[in-house]
N, C-alpha and C positions, 0 to 999 in steps of 0.2 A: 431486590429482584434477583441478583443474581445468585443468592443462594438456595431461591426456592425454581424446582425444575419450571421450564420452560414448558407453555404450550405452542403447538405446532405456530400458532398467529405470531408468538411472541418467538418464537426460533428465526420465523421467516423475518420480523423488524429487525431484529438483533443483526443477520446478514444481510441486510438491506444495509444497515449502520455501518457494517464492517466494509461492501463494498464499495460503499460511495466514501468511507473515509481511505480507504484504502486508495482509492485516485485521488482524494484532495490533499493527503499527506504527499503522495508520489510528487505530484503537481507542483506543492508549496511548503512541505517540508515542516516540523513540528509548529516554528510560530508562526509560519505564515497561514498556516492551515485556518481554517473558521469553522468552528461549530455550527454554527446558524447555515452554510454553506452545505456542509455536511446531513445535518436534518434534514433541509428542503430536499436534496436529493435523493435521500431514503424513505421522504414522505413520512416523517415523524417529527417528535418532539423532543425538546432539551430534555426534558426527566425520565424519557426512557434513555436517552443517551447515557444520559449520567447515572441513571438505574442501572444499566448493565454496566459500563464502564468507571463509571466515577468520575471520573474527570478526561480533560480532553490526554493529557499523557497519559491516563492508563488506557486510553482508547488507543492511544500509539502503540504500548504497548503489544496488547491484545492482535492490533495489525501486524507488528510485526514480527511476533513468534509466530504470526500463521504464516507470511513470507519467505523464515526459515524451514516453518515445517513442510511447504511446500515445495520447496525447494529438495528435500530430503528425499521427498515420496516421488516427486517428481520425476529426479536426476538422480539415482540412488547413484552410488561410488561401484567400479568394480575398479578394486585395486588391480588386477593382474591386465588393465587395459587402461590404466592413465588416459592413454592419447582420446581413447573414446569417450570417455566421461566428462573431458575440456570442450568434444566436439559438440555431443548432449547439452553441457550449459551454453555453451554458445546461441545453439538454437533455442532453449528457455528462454533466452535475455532477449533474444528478437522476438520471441511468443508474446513474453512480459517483460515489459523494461520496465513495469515501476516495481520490481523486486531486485533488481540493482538501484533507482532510484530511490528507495528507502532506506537501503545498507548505506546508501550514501546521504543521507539525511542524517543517521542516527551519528553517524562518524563525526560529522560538520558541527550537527547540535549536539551532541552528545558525549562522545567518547573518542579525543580527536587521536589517544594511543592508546597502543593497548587491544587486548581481544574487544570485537566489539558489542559482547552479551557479557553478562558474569559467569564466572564459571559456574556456577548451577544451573546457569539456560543452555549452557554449552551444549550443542548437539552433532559435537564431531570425534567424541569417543570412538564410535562405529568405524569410521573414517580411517581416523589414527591406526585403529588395531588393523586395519585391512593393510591397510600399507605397509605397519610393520609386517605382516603374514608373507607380503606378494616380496618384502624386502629378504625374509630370512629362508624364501622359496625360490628367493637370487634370480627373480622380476624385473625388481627394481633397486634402482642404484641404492647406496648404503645413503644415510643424511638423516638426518631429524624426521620423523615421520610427518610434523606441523608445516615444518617449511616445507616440505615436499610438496604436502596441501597447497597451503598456501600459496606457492609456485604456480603449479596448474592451474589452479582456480583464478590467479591475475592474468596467467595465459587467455585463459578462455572470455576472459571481458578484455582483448586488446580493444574489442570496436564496439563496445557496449556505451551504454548511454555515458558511463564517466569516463569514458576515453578521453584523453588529454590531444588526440589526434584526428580522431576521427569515428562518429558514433553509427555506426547500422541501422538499416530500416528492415523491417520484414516488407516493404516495398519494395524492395532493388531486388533487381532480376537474379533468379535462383544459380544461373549461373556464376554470378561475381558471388556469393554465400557457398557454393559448392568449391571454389578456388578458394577462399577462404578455410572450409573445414580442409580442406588435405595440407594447406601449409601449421596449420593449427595441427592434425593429427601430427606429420610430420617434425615439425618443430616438439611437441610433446614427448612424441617417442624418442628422439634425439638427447634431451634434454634429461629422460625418467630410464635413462636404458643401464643396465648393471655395467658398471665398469668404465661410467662417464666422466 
């Protein structure tokens, strides 16, 4: 199935699959996950499941390159504004929390060091090279352009679902989320400023 094109019906099951596996991976993470769970929710069957995906990991898979690439399209990076870009994911992760819930599924079951795609799913090329650009445009402070990433981007989930302190709701009043992002800008700009 999946190598011959999709008709519109079969586009629309295919995303039906993707978003109900998409919450019950969030939910319960590669093994706890259930196929049978998954179907019922997309209102299909095992052999379309397995038709397009193959099995329940490449179903994982398939969720969660689209997680990152949503994330990409989403939150794009502007090197020359760090502090904004932490602020942006911030607000993604209270949008969507099961796109930090899956980065932290694949870590847990999957890949506990280490980048956590191979480098050919890598999709922080883009990234990297802005950083260096806003670095050699004496933006941003001098350092590895990854951990710089890297940095920010744990910045920006301190209250996200794997806070080890304390996780956010898009429920809590926009004022406590507004004090939030300005010590987030703040601390970012501090932290990404040339000559730190």
């Amino acid at each position: 199935m999946a190598d011959k094109p999709l008709t519109s019906r079969g586009t629309a099951t295919r995303q039906r699959i993707l978003d109900a596996a998409t919450r019950e991976f969030a939910e319960h993470g590669i093994a706890g996950a259930r196929v049978e769970r998954i179907v019922a929710a997309a209102r299909t069957n095992k052999a379309q499941l397995y038709g397009y995906f193959g099995n329940k990991e490449g179903l994982f898979d398939a969720v969660f390159s689209a997680s990152l690439e949503r994330i990409m399209t989403v939150v794009p990076i502007d090197a020359t504004d760090l502090a904004d870009w932490a602020v942006r994911l911030y607000d993604e992760y209270l949008r969507r929390p099961d796109l930090i819930r899956l980065a932290t599924w694949e870590r847990l079951e999957r890949r506990p060091a280490g980048h956590l795609v191979d480098d050919s799913d890598r999709l922080d090329d883009a990234k990297l090279r802005a950083i260096a650009d806003a670095q050699t445009a004496g933006l941003v402070r001098d350092g590895d352009p990854f951990d710089l990433m890297a940095m920010v981007i744990a910045m920006s989930m301190a209250w996200s679902p794997v806070s080890n302190v304390y996780a956010a709701s898009d429920q809590e009043p926009p004022e406590l989320h507004e004090q939030r992002r300005n010590l987030l800008r703040d601390s970012v700009q501090r932290a990404v400023a040339p000559g730190s």
